[in-house]
Backbone bond lengths (Angstrom), bond angles and torsions (degrees), N, CA, C in turn:
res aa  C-N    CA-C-N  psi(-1)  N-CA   C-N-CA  omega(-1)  CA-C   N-CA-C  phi
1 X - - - 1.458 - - 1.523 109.30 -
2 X 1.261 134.41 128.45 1.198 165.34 171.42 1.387 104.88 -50.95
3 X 1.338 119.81 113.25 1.854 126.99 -166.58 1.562 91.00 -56.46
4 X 0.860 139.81 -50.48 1.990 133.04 -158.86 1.644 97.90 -111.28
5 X 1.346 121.27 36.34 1.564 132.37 161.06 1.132 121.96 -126.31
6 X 1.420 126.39 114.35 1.641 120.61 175.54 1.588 91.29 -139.76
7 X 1.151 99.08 137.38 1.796 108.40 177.37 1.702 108.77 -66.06
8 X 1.385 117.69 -22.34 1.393 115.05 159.39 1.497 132.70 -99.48
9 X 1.827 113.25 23.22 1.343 120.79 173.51 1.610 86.61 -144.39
10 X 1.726 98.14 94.21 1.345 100.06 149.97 1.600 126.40 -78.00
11 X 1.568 125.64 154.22 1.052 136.97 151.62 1.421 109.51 7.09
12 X 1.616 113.18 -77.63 1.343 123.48 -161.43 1.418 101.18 -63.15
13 X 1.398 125.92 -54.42 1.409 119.99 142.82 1.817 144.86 11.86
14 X 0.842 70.51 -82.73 1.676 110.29 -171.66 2.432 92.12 -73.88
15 X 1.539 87.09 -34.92 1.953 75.49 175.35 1.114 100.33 -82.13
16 X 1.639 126.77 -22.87 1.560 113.14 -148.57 1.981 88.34 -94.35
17 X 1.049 128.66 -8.85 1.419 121.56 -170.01 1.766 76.00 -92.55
18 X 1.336 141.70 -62.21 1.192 137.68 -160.09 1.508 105.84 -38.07
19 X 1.493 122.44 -56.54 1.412 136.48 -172.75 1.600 120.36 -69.17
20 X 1.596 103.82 -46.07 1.222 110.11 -142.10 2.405 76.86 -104.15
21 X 1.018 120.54 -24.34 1.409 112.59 -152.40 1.735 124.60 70.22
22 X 1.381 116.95 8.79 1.139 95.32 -167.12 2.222 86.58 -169.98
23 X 1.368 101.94 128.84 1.283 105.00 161.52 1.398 112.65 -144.47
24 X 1.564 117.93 -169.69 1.471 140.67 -159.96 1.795 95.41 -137.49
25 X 1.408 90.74 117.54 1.696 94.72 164.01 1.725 102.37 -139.38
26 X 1.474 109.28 115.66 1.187 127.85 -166.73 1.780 104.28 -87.42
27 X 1.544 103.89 146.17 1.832 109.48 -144.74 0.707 132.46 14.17
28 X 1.135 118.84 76.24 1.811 143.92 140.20 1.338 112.63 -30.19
29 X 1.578 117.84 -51.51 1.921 120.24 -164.95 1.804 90.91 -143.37
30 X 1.188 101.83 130.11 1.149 115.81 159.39 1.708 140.37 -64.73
31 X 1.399 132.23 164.71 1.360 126.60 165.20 1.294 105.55 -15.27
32 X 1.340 114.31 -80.16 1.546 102.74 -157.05 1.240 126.87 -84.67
33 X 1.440 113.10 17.55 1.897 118.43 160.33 1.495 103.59 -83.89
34 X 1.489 94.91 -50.44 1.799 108.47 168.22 1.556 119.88 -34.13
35 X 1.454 106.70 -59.33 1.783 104.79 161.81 0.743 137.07 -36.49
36 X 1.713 112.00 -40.75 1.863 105.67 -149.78 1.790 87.12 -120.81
37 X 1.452 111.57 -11.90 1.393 100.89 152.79 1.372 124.98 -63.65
38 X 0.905 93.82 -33.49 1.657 111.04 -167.62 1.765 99.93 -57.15
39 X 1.253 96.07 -51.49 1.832 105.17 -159.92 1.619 100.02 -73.13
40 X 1.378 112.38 -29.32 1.759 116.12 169.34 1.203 109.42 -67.86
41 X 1.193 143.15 -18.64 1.532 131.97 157.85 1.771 132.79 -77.51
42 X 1.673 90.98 -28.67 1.305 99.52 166.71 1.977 112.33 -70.98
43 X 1.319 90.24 -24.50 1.485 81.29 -161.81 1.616 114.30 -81.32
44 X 1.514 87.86 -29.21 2.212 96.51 165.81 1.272 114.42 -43.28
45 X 1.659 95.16 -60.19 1.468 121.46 -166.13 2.082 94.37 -28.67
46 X 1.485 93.35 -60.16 1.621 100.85 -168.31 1.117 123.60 -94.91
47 X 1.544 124.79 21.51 1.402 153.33 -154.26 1.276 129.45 176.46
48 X 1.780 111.39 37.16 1.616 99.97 -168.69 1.474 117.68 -57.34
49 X 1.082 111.67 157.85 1.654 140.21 177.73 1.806 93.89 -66.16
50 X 1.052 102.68 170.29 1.846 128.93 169.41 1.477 116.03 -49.04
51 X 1.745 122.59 -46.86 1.723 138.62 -169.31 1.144 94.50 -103.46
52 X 1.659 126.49 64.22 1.228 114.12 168.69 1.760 116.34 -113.16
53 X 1.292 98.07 147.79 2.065 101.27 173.18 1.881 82.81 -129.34
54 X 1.841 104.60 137.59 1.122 134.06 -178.78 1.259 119.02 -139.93
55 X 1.019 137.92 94.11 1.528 120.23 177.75 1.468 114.50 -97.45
56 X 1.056 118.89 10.21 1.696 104.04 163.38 1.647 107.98 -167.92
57 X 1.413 111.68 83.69 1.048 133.20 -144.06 1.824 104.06 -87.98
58 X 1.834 99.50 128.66 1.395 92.20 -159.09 1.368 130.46 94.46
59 X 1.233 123.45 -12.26 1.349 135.99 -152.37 1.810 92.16 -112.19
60 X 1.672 109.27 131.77 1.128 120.43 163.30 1.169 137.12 -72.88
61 X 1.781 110.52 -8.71 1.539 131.99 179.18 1.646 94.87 -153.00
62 X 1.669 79.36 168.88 1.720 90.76 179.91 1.385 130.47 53.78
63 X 1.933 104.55 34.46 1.066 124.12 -151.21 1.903 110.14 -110.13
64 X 1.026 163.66 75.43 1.369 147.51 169.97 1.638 113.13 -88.71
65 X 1.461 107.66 113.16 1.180 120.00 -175.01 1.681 96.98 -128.44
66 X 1.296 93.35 167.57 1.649 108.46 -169.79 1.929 105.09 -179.97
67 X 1.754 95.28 122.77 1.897 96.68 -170.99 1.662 81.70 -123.24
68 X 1.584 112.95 159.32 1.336 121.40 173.10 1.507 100.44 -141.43
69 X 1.360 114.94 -175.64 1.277 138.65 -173.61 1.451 110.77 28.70
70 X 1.676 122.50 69.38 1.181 132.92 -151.15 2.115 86.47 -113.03
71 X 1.118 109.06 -54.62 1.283 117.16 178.34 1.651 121.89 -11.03
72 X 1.382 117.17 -55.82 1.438 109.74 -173.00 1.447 119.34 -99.65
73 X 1.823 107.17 15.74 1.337 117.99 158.92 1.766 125.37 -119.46
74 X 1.604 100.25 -33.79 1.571 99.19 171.85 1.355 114.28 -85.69
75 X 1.627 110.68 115.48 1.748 98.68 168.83 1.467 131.18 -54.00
76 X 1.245 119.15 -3.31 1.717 130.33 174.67 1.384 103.76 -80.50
77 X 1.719 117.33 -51.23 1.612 97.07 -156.24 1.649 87.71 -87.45
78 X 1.282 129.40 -9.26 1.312 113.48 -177.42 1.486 122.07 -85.21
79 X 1.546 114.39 -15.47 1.312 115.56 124.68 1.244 164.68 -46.56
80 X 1.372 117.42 -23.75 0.935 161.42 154.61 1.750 112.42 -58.25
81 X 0.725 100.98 -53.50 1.653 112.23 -161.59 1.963 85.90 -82.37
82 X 1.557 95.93 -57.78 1.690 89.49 -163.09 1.941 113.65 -76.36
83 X 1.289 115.17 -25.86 1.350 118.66 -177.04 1.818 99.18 -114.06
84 X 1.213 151.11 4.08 1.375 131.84 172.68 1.038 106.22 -67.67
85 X 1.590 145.59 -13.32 1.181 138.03 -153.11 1.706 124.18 38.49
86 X 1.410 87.93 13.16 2.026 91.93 146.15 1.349 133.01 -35.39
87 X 1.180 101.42 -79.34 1.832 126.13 166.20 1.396 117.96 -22.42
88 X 1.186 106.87 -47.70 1.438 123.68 -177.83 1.437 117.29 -58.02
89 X 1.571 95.47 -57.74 2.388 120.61 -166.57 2.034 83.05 -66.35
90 X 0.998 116.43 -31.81 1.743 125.26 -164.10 2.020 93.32 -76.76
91 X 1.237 104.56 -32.02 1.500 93.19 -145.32 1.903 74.62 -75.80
92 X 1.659 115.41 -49.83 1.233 121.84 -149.63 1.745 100.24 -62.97
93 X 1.605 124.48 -25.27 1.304 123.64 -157.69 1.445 90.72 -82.93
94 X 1.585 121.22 -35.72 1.388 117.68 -173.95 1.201 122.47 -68.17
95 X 1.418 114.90 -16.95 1.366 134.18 -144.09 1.334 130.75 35.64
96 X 1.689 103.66 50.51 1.409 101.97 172.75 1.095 97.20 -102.94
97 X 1.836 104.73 174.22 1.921 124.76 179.61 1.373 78.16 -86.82
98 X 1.341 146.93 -16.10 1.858 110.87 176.10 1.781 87.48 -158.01
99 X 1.684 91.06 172.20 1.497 126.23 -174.49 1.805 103.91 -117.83
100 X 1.072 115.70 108.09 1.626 109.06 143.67 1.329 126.45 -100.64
101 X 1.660 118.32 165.82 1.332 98.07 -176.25 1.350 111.79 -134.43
102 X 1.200 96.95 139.51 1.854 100.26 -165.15 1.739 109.06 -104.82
103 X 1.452 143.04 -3.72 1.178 126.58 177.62 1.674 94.14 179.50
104 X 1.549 90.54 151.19 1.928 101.28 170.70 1.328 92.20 -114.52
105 X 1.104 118.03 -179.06 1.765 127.98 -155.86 1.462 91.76 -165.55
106 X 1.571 148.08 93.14 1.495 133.86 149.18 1.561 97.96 -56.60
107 X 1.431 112.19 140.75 1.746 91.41 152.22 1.996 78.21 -150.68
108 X 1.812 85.40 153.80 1.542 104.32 -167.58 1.324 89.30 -132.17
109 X 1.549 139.69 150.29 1.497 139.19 130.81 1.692 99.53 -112.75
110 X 1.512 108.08 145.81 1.268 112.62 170.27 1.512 104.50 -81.98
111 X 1.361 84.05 177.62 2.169 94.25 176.79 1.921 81.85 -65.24
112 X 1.531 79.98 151.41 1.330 105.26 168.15 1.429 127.62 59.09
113 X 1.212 91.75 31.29 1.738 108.87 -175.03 2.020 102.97 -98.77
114 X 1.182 88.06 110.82 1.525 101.63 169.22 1.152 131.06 -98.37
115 X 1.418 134.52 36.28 1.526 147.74 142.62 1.785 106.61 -95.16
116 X 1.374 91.36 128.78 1.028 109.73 -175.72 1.704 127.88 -97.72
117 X 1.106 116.77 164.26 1.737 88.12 -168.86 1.914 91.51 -106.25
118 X 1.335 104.23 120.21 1.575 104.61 176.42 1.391 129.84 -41.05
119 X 1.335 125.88 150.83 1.375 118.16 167.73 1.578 104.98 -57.09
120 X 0.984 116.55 168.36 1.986 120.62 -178.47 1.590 110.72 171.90
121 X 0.613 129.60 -170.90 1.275 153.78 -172.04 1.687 95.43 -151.77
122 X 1.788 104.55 142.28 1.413 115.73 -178.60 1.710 99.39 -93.22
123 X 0.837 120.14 -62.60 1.550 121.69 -161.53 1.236 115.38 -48.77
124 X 1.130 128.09 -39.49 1.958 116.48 167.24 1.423 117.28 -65.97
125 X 1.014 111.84 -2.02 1.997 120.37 160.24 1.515 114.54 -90.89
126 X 1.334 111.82 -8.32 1.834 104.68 -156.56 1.995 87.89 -127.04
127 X 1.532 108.42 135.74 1.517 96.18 179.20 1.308 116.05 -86.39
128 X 1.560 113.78 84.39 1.443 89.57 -176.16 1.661 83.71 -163.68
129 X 1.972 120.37 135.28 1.340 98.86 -174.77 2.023 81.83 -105.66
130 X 1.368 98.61 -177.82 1.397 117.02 158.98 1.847 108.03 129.89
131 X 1.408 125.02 124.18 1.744 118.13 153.48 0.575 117.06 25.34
132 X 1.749 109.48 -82.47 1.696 132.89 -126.57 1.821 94.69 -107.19
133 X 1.471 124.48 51.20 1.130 128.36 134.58 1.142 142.62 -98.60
134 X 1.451 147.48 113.45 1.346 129.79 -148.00 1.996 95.27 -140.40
135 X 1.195 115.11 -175.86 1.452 144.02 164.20 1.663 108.91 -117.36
136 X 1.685 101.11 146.74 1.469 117.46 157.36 1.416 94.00 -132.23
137 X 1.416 102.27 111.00 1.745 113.04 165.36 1.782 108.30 -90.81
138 X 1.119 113.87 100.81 1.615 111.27 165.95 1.502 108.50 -69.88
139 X 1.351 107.03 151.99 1.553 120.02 -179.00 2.048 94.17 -105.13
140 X 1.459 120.42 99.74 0.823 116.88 164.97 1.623 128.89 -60.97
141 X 1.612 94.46 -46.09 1.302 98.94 172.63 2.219 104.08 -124.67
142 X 1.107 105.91 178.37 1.292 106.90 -167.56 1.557 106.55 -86.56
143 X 1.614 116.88 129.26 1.251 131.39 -179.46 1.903 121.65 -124.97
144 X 0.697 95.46 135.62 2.035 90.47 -173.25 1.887 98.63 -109.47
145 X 1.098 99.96 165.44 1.454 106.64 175.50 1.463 123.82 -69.82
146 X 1.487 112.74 -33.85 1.428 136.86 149.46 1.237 118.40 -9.42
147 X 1.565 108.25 -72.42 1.393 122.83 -166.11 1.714 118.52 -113.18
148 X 1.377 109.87 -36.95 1.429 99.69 -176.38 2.082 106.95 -147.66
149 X 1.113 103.11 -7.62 1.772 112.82 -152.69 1.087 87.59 -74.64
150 X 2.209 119.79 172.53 1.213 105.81 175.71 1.336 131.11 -114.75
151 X 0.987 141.28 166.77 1.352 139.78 -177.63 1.954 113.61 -111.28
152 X 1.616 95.24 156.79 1.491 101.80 178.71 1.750 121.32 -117.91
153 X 1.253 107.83 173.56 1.715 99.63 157.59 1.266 89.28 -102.18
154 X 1.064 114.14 125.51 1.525 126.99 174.35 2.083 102.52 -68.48
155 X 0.931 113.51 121.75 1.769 134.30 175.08 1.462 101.66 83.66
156 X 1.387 124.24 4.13 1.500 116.14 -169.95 1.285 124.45 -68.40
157 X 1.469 102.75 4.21 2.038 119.24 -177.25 1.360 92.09 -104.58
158 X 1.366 124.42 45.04 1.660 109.35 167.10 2.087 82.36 -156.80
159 X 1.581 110.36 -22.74 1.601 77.41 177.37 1.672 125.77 -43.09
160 X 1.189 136.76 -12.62 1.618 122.50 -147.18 1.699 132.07 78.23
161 X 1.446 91.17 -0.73 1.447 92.93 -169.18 1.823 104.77 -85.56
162 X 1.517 119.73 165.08 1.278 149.39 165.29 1.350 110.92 -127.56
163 X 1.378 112.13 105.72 1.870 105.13 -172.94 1.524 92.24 -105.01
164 X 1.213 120.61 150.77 1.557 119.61 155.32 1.276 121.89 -56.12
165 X 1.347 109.69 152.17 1.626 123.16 176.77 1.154 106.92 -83.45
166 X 1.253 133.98 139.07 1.136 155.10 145.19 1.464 128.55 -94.74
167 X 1.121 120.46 148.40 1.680 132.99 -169.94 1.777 82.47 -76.93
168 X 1.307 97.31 160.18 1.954 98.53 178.85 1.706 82.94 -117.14
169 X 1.305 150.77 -3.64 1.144 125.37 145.70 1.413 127.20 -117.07
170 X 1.337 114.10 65.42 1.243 139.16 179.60 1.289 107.65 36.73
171 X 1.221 151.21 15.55 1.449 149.30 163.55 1.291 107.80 -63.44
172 X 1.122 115.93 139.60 1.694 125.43 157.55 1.316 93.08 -63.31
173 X 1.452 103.37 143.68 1.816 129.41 146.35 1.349 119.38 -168.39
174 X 1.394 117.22 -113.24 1.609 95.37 -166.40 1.682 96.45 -116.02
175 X 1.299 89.64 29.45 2.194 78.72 164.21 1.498 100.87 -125.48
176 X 1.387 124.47 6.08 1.261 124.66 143.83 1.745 121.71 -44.84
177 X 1.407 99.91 -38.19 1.515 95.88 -174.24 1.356 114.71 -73.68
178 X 0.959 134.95 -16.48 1.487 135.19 139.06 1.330 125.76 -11.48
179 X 1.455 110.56 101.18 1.660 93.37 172.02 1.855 110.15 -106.56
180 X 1.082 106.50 172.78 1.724 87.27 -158.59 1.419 123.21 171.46
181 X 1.275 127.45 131.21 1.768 102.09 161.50 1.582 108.12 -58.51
182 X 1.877 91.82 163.72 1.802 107.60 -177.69 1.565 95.01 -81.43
183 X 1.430 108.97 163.84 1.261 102.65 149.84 1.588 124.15 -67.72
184 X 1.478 115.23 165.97 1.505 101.34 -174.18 1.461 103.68 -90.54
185 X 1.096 125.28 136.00 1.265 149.85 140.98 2.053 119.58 -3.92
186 X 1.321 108.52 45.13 1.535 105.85 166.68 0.716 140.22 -12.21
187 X 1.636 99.00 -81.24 1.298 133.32 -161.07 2.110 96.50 -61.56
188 X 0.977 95.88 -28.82 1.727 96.99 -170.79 1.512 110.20 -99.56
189 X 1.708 114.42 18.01 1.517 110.42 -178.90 1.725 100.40 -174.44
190 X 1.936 98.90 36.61 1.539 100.53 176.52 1.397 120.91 -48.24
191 X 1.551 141.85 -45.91 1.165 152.93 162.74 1.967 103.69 -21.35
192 X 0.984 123.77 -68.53 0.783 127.32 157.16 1.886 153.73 -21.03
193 X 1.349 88.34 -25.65 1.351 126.12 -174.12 1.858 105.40 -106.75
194 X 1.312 101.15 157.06 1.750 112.62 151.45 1.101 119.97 -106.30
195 X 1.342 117.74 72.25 1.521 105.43 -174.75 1.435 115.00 -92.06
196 X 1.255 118.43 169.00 1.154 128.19 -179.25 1.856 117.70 -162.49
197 X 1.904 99.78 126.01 1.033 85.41 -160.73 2.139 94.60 -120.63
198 X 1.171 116.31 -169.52 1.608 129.35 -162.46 1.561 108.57 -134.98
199 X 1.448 103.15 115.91 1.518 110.29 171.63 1.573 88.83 -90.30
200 X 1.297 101.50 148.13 1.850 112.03 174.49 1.562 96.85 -154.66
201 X 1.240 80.29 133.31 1.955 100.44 170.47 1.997 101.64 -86.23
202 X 1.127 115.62 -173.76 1.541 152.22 171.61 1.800 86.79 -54.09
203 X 1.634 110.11 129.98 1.656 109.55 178.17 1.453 127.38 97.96
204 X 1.783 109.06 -68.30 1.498 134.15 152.82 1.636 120.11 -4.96
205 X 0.967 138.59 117.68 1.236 145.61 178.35 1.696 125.51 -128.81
206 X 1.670 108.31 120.51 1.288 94.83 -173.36 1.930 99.30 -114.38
207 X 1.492 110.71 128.06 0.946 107.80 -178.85 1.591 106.08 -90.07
208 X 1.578 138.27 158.31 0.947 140.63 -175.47 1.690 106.66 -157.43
209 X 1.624 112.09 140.63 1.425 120.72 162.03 1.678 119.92 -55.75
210 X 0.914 99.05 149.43 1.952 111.83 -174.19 1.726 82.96 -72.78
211 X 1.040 152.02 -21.71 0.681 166.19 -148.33 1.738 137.42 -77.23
212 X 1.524 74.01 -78.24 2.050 88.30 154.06 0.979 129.71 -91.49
213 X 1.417 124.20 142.87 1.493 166.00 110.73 1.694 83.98 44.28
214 X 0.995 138.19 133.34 1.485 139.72 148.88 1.358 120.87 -169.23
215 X 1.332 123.48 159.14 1.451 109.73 175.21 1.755 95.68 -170.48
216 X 1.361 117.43 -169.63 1.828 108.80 177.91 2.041 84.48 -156.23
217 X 1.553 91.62 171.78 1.488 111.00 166.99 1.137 109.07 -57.63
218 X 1.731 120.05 -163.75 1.355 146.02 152.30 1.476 103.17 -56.31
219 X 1.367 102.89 -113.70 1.487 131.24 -171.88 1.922 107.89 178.44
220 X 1.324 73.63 96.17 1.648 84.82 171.30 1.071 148.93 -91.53
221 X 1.406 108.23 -15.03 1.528 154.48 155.89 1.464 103.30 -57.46
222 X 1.408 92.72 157.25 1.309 116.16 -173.67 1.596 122.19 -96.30
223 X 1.390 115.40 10.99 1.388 123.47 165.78 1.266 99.28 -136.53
224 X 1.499 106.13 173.62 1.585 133.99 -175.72 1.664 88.66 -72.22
225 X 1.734 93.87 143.17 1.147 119.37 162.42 1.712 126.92 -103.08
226 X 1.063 121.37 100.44 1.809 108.40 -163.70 1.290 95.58 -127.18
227 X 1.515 102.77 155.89 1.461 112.79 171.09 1.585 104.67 -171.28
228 X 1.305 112.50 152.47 1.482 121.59 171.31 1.929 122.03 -87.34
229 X 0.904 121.82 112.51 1.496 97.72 174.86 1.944 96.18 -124.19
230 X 1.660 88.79 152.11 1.584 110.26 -156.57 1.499 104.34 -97.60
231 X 1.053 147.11 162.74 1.747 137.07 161.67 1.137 119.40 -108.68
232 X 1.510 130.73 111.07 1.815 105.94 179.66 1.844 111.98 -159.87
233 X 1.268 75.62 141.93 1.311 107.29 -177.08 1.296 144.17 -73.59
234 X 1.171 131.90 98.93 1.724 128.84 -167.81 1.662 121.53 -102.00
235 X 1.681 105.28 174.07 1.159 106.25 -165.68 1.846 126.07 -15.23
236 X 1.383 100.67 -58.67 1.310 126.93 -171.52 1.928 130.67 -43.11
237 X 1.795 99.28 -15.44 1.503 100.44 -134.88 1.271 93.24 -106.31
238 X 1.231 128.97 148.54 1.501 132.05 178.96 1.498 118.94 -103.25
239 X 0.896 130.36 -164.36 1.436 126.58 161.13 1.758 109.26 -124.93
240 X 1.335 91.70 147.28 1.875 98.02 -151.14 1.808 96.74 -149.83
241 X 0.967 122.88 63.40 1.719 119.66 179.00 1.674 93.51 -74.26
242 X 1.287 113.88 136.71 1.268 119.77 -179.46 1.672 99.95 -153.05
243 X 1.365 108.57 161.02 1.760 102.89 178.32 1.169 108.64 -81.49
244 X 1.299 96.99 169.45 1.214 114.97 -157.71 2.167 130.17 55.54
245 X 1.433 106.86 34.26 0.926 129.71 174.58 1.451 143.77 -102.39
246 X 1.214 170.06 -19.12 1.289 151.10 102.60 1.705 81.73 -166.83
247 X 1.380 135.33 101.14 1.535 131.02 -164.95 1.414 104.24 -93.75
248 X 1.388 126.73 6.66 1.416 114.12 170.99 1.489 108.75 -51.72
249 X 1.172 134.66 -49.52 1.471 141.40 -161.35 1.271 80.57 -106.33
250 X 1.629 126.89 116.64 1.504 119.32 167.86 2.142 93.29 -131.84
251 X 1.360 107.95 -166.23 1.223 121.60 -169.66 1.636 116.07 -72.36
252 X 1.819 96.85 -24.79 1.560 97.59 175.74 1.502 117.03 -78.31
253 X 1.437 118.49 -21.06 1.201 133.04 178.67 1.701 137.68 -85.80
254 X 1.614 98.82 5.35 1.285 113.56 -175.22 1.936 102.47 -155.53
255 X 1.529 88.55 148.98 2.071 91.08 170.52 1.543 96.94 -85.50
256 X 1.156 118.88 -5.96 1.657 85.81 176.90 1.531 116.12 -72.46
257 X 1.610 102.27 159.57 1.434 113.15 -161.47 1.508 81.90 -116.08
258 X 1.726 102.82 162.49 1.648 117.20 -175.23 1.978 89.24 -93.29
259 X 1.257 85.20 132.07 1.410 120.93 167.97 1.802 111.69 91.30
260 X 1.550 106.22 33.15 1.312 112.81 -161.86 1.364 95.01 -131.39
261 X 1.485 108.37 170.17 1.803 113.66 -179.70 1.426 75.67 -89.95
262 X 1.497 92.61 138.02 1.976 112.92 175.07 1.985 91.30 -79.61
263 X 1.432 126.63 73.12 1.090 118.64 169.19 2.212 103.01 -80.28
264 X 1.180 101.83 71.79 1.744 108.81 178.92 1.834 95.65 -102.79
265 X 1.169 106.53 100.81 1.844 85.45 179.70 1.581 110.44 -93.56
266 X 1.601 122.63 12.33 1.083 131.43 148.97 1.348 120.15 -46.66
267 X 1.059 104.55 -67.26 1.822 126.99 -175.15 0.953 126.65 -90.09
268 X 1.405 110.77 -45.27 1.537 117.44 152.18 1.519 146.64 -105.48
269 X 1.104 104.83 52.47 1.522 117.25 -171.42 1.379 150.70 -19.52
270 X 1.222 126.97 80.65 1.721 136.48 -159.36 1.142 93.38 -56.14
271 X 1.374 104.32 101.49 1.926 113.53 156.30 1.159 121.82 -97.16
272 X 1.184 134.32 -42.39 1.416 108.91 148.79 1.491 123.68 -135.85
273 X 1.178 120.76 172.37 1.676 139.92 -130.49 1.867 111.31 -157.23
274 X 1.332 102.01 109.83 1.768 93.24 168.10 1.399 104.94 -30.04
């Protein structure tokens, strides 16, 4: 397979992620990724992992949960990551000759969950600069824009900007150390904006630049909202630990050097390759 060819990132594709930073490619993963994803969220839910944020723990509503770096312990998401052929639709939208992958992300809100996930930008949280970083958010279960799905600034991965990270529940920690402009304020001057947001059923995948502006509601709806999103990395990207940055993956924990391709296939795993 051809590094900038995937039978599920056509051309037209592949321009509209170029322009827009952000598209929708509908069944991505079938029933049975859907299953055994499915059963890895139930099972956090009642067993979180180590990288967990919970705010109402136990709770059948009014719930926003989110587990990461699940990969080199759950045999599902580490399946997932190495055989979904994610990596791949990511490498072709970026237009890199390859995909590594740097983090899984569960994130769940129950019905009626009123924390919202902030507008932000991903890449001033993640140490790593370059383009060719993107997301694949799978829609485990079905979400509309309405109630919980997410929305973008449509071209906002080409302003030039670096916004600071912020904690999404206002706690100080280590993305405080960030010094920085805020992001701007959306939600309080949407008119203003091009946004654009994605209803996705069960399968559905929206890939997006580390780049742009994005964020979603609570959950207003009356079922759970779940989805997987993937992290990965192309030709372009260096390694860049800086404060105020996400220190699970820090400098003691990897050979990559700052200002170098993080080629660590320990930590960061080349899934796919011209």
């Amino acid at each position: 397979m051809s590094a900038l060819i995937h039978e599920q990132a056509s051309d037209e594709l592949k321009n509209e992620y170029r322009k827009n930073g952000v598209v929708k490619i509908e069944q991505v993963v079938g029933d049975d990724w859907l299953e055994k994803l499915s059963s890895v969220a139930d099972s956090q839910l009642s067993n979180p992992g180590l990288w967990v944020t919970d705010t109402n723990p136990g709770a059948a509503k009014d719930r926003l949960f989110t587990s990461r770096y699940r990969w080199e312990t759950d045999p599902i998401i580490n399946d997932f990551v190495f055989k979904s052929g994610v990596g791949g639709i990511a490498a072709a939208l970026m237009e890199s000759s390859s995909s590594r992958f740097y983090f899984d992300h569960l994130l769940i809100k129950e019905p009626l969950t009123g924390n919202p996930t902030p507008w932000h930008q991903d890449v001033p949280y993640w140490p790593f600069l370059g383009k060719q970083i993107c997301s694949a958010w799978v829609a485990i279960t079905e979400a509309k824009v309405a109630d919980s799905s997410l929305e973008f600034v449509r071209g906002s991965h080409d302003w030039g900007s670096y916004y600071a990270p912020e904690a999404f529940d206002g706690k100080d920690g280590w993305a405080s150390e960030f010094e920085g402009e805020k992001c701007p304020d959306i939600e309080a001057s949407r008119t203003e904006y091009e946004i654009v947001g994605f209803d996705v059923k069960p399968g559905d995948a929206i890939f997006f630049s580390a780049w742009i502006i994005h964020g979603s509601p609570g959950n207003s709806g009356t079922k759970r909202r779940a989805a997987i999103s993937t992290r990965w990395l192309g030709d372009d990207v260096t390694w860049f630990p800086h404060a105020g940055c996400d220190p699970t993956v820090a400098d003691e924990d990897t050979t990559s050097v700052t200002g170098q391709y993080p080629a660590d296939n320990q930590r960061f795993p080349l899934i796919h390759c011209a």
